[in-house]
N, C-alpha and C positions, 0 to 999 in steps of 0.2 A: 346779113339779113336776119338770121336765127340769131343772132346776137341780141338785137335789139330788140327783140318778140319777150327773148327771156327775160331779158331788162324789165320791159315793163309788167312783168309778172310777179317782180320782187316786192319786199315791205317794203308798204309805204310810211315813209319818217312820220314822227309823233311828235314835235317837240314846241309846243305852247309859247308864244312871246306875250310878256302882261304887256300893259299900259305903260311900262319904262321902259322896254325894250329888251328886258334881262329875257330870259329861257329860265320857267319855272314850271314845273310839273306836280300837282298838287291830286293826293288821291285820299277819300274817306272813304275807310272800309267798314262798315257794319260789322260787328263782331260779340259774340256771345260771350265770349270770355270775360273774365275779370281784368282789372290793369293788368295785375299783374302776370297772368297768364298770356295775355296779349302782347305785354313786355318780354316776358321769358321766351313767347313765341318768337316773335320779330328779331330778338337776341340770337336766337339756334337759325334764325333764317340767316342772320349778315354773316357769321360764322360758318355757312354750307357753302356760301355761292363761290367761291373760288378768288375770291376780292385779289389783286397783287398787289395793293396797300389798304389799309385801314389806319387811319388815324383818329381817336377822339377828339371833341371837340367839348362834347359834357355827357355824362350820364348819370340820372337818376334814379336808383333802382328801383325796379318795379312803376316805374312811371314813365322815364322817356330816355330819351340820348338823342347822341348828332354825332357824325363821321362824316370824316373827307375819306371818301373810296374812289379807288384807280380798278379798274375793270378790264380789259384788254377785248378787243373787239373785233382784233381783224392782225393776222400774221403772214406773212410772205417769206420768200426765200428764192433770189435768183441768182444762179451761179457768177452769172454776168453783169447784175446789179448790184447783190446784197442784199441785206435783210432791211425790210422793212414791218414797223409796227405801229397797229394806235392801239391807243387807250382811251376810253369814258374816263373823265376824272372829272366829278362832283363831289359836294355835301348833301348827307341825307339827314332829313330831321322824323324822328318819329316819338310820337305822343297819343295818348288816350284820353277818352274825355266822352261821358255819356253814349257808352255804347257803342262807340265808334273810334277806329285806330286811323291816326293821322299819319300821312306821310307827303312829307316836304323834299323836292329834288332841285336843290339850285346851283347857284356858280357853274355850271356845267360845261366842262372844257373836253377839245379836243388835242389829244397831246400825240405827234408825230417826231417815232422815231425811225431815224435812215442809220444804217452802218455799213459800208463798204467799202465805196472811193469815200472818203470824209468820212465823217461822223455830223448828224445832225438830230437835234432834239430841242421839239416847237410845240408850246401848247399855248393854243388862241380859245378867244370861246368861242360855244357852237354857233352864237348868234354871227359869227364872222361867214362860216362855211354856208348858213345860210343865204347869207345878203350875196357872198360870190357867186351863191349859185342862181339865186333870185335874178342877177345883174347879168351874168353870163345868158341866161335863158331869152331874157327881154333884148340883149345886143341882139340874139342872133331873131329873132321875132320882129322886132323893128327892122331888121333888116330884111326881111323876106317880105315885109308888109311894103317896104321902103321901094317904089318902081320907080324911080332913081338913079339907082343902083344900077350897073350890072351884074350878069349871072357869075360874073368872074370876084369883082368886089363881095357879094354875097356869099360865094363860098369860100372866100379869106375867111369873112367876119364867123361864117357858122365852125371852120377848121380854127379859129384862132379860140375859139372856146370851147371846142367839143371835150380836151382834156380836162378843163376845169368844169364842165355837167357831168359827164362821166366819174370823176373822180368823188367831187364831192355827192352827187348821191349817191351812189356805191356808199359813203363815210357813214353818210346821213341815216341811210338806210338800216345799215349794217348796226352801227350802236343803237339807233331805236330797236330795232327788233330785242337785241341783247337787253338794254336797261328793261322793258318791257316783259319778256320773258322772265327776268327776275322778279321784277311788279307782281307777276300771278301765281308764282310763284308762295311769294309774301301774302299774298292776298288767299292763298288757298290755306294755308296755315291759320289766318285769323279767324278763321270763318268757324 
């Protein structure tokens, strides 16, 4: 019971689907700076956050760039399980342009790694953990609505997906907070 009180006290996910369906997260910040201080800023910002990859994509000095960065978002360790970990892995695009610094978040994957009994390593996108959890919510919704049913069949359907609501917004949750926390970070530097 105190479980689930804390639950719903946690961040709530942030994560935007356009008119294609992709997860894009798009932010203009006001900023006083020049490009190029706006750039140099944004540069010492991607170089703080603690990135566990950074890859170029392009950069042009004093005006923009693009990285695919891996973020780690969430670690475990059970003696009896093994380790588990994810990762945010996105592309960042940022640019300047009258006053204002651009920042573009797309491709935005979630990558899951298991190492104990096996070895497993899976990066879907987030728009997947979404729809599982979109779908897993309405099973079990439909089925409480569903008088139909019984009280036995309804609590298969709400147990045969509590691990997948539970899981994936803990995921969901957890990297937005993180990606986000970075955002204002970046965003307190332009300013």
């Amino acid at each position: 019971m105190v479980m689930a009180a804390m639950s719903s006290m946690a961040f709530a996910y942030d994560f935007p689907i356009d008119e294609n369906g992709n997860c894009v997260v798009k932010k203009s910040i006001p900023t006083s700076k020049s490009e190029a201080d706006a750039y140099m800023a944004a540069k010492s910002w991607l170089n703080s956050q603690g990135f566990t990859q950074m890859n170029a994509n392009s950069d042009v000095p004093n005006k923009s760039f693009s990285y695919n960065l891996t973020m780690n978002t969430k670690s475990s360790y059970n003696p009896f399980a093994g380790q588990f970990v994810e990762n945010l892995v996105f592309t960042i695009s940022f640019s300047t342009a009258g006053g204002n610094a651009n920042v573009k978040i797309e491709n935005i994957q979630i990558q899951e790694i298991y190492g104990g009994f096996g070895v497993s390593n899976k990066i879907n996108p987030i728009t997947m953990k979404i729809t599982e959890l979109e779908n897993a919510k309405k099973a079990v919704a439909d089925a409480e609505a569903n008088e139909s049913l019984s009280k036995k069949e309804k609590k298969k359907i709400k147990k045969d997906n509590e691990d997948i609501i539970e899981d994936n917004t803990e995921t969901l949750e957890k990297a937005s907070e993180e990606l986000y926390k970075r955002l204002g970070a970046l965003e307190a530097l332009l300013k």
